[in-house]
C-alpha positions as CSV (number, residue, x, y, z in Angstrom):
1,X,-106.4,149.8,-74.0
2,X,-105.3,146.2,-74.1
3,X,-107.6,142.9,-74.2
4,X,-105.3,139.7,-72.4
5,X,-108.5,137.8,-72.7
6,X,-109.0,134.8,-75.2
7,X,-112.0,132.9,-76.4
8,X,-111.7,129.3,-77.1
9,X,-113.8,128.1,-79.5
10,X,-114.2,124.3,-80.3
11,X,-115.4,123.2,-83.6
12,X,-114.8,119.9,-83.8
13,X,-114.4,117.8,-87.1
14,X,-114.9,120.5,-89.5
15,X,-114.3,121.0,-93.7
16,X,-110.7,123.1,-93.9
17,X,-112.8,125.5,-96.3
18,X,-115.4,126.5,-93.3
19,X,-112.8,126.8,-90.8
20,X,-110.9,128.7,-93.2
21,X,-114.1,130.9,-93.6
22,X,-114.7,131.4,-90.6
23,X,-110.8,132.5,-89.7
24,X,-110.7,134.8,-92.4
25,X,-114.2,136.3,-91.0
26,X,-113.2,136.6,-87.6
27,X,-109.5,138.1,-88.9
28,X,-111.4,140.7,-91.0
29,X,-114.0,141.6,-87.7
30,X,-110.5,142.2,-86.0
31,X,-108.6,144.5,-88.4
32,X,-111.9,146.3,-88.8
33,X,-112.2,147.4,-85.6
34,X,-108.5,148.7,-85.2
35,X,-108.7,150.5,-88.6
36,X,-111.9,152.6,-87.4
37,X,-110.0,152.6,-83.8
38,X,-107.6,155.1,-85.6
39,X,-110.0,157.8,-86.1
40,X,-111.5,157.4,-82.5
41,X,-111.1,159.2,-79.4
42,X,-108.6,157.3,-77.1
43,X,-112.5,156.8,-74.7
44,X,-114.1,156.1,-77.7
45,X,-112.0,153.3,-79.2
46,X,-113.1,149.5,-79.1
47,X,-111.1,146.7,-77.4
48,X,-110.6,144.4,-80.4
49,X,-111.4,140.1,-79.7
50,X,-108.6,137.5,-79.4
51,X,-109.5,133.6,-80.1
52,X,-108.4,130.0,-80.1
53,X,-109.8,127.7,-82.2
54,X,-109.6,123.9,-81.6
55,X,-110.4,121.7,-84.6
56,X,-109.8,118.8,-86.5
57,X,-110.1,118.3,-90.3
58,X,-110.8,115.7,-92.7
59,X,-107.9,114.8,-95.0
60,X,-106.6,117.2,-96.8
61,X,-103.6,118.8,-97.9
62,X,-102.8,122.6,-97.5
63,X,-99.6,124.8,-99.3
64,X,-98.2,128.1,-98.6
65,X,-97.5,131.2,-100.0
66,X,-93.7,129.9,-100.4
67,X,-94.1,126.4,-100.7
68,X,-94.2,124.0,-104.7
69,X,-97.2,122.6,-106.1
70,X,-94.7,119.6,-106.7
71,X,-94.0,118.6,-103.0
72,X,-98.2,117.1,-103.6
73,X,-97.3,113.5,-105.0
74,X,-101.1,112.9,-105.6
75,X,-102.6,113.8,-108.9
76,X,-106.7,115.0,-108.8
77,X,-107.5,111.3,-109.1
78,X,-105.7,110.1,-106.5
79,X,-106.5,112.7,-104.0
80,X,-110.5,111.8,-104.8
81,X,-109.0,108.2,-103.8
82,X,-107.6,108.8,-100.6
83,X,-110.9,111.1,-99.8
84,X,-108.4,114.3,-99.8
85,X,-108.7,117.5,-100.9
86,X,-105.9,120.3,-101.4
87,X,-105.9,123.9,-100.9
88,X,-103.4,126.7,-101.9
89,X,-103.2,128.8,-98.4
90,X,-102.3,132.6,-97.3
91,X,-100.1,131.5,-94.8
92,X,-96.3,131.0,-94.7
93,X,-94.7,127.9,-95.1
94,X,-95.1,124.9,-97.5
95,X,-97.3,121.7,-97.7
96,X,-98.4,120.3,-95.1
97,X,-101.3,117.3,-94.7
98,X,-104.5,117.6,-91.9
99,X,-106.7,114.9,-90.3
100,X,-108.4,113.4,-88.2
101,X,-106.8,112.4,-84.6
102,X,-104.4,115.8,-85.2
103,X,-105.1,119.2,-83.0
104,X,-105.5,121.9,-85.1
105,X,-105.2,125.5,-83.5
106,X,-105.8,128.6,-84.7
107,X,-105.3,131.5,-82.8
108,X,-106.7,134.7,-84.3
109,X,-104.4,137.3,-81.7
110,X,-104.6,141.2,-81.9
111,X,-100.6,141.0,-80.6
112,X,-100.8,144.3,-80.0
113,X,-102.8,142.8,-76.7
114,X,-99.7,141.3,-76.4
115,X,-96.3,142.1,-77.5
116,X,-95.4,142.9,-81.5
117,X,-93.1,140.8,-82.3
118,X,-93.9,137.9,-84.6
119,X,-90.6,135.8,-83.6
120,X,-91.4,135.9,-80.7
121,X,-95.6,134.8,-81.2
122,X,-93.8,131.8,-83.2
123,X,-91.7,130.6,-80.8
124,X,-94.3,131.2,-77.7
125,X,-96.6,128.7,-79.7
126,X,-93.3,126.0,-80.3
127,X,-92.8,126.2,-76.7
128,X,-96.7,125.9,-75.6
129,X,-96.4,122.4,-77.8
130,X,-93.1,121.7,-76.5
131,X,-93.9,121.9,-72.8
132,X,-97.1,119.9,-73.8
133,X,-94.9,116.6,-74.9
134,X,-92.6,117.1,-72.2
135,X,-96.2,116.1,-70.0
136,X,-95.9,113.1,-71.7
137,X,-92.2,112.2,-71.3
138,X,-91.8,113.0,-75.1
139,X,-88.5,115.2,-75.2
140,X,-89.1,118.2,-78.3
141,X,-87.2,121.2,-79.1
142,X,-86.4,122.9,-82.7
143,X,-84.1,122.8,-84.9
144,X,-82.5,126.0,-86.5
145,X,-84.0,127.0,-89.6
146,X,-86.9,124.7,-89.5
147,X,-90.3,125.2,-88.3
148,X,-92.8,123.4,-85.9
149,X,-91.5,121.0,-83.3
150,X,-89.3,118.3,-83.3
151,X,-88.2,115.0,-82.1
152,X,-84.4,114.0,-81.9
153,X,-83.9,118.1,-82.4
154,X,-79.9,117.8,-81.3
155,X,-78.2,114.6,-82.3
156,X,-80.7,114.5,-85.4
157,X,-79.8,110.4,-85.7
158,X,-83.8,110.7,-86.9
159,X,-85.1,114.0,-86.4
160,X,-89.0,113.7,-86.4
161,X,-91.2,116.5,-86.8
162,X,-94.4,116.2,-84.4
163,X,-96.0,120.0,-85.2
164,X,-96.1,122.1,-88.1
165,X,-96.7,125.9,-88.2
166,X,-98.0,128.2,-90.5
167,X,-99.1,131.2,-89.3
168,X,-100.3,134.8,-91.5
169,X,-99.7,138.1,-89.3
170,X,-101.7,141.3,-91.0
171,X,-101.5,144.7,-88.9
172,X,-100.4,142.7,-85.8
173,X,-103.4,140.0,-86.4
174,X,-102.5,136.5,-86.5
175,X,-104.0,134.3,-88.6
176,X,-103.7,130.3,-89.2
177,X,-101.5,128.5,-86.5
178,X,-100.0,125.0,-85.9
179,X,-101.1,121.0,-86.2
180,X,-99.8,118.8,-83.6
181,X,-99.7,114.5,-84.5
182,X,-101.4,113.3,-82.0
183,X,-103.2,110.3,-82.8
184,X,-102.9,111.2,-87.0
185,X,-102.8,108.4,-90.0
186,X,-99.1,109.2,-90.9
187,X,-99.6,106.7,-93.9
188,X,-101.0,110.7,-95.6
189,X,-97.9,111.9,-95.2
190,X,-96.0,109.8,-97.7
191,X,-98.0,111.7,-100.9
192,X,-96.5,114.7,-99.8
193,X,-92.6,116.0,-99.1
194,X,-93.8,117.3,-95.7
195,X,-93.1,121.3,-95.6
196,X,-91.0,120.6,-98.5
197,X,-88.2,119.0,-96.5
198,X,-87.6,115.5,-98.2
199,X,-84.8,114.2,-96.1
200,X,-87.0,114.1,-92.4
201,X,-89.6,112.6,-91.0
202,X,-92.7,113.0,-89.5
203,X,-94.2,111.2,-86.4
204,X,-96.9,111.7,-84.1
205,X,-98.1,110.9,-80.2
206,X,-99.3,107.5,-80.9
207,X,-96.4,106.3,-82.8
208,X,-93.9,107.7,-79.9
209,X,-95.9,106.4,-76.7
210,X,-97.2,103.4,-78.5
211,X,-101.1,104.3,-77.0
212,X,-104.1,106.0,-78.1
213,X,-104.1,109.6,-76.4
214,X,-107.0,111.4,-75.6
215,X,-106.9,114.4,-77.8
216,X,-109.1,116.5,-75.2
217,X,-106.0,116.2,-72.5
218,X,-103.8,117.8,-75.1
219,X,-106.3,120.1,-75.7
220,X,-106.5,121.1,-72.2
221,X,-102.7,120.7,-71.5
222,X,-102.1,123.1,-74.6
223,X,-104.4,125.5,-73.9
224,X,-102.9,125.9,-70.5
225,X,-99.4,126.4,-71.3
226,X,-100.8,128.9,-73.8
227,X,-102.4,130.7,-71.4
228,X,-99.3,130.9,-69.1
229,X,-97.0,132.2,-71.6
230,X,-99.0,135.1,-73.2
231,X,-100.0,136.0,-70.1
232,X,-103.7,135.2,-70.9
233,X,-107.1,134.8,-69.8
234,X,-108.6,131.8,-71.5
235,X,-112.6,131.3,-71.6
236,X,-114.0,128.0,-73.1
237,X,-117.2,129.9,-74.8
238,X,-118.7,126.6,-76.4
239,X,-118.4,123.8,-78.2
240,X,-120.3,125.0,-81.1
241,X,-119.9,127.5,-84.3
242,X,-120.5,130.9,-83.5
243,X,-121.4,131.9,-87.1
């Protein structure tokens, strides 16, 4: 029994701690249901929930299992100056900074609805971004041993990094996902080493097109590449917190 269908869930500007919450509950419902799925009659077994969240965040900075405390240049002061708090994460990667005007995603996938293969969930989610920009005219690809999406990805004259990942994959359920620049303060980003790379940049939507963009058409645009690549059936359930 597989479940190809996908809640979207909208929280709008929301504390990193709450959405994290409410991740984490939502991760744990899942693996719950597949552990007691084991000891269940094929007939009697549950289909197990896939979502999307959509958020933003106020500022604050987040760092992975593999990342340094030491790629954060603010001490506690100055994060209570620039109204940012820090987090130490369970997902891959290393520091990355959240905000408002940036699309924040989350999906929380069973993959085995899907396919099991985390490479290949990674790179689905770079290309849903990737065929997002190329909407917009923007040209992004990757670049070969770095994560996220990129600007300039094959000369690299001024490689630019537009989306970060981090994702946390637990008996085939995906936690944590990916933050795209779209209309974000990049001033932020110069108190970190962004994903502990020190010698590229970071850019966003705004700063390429030279316009505001409306951050609910690259919501929609996203979600629909999304749901064209896994094969999914995507239901906008509300605007509001299910919890």
């Amino acid at each position: 029994m597989i479940n190809k269908e996908v809640e979207v869930i909208s929280l709008g500007v929301i504390d990193y701690q709450e959405a994290w919450d409410y991740q984490e509950k939502l991760f744990a419902d899942t693996i719950a249901i597949k552990t007691a799925n084991r000891n269940l009659e094929p007939s009697e077994r549950k289909l197990t929930s896939n979502y999307l969240i959509y958020c933003q965040h106020p500022h604050v900075y987040t760092l992975g299992k593999s990342g340094k405390e030491s790629h954060l240049l603010l001490n506690e002061q100055s994060l209570q100056d620039h109204q940012a708090k820090f987090y130490k994460i369970n997902r891959g990667g290393d520091i990355t900074y959240h905000g408002p005007g940036q699309l924040v995603a989350y999906p929380i996938l069973d993959l085995d609805n899907f396919f099991t293969d985390i490479h290949k969930y990674l790179r689905f989610l770079e290309e849903a971004v990737i065929l997002t920009l190329a909407d917009y005219g923007m040209v992004a690809g990757r670049i070969a041993g770095l994560t996220g999406v990129w600007l300039d990805f094959e000369e690299q004259k001024n490689p630019r990094k537009i989306c970060a990942m981090g994702v946390k994959c637990s008996r085939w359920v995906t936690m944590h996902g990916l933050a795209l620049n779209v209309n974000t303060d990049l001033s932020y980003f110069n108190h970190i080493i962004p994903c502990g790379i020190p010698d590229k940049a970071v850019t966003s939507m705004q700063q390429e097109l030279n316009a505001i963009v409306s951050l609910a058409e690259v919501e929609e645009k996203l979600l629909f590449y999304f749901a064209k690549l896994f094969g999914a059936s995507c239901h906008i359930l509300s605007h509001e917190r299910r919890y």
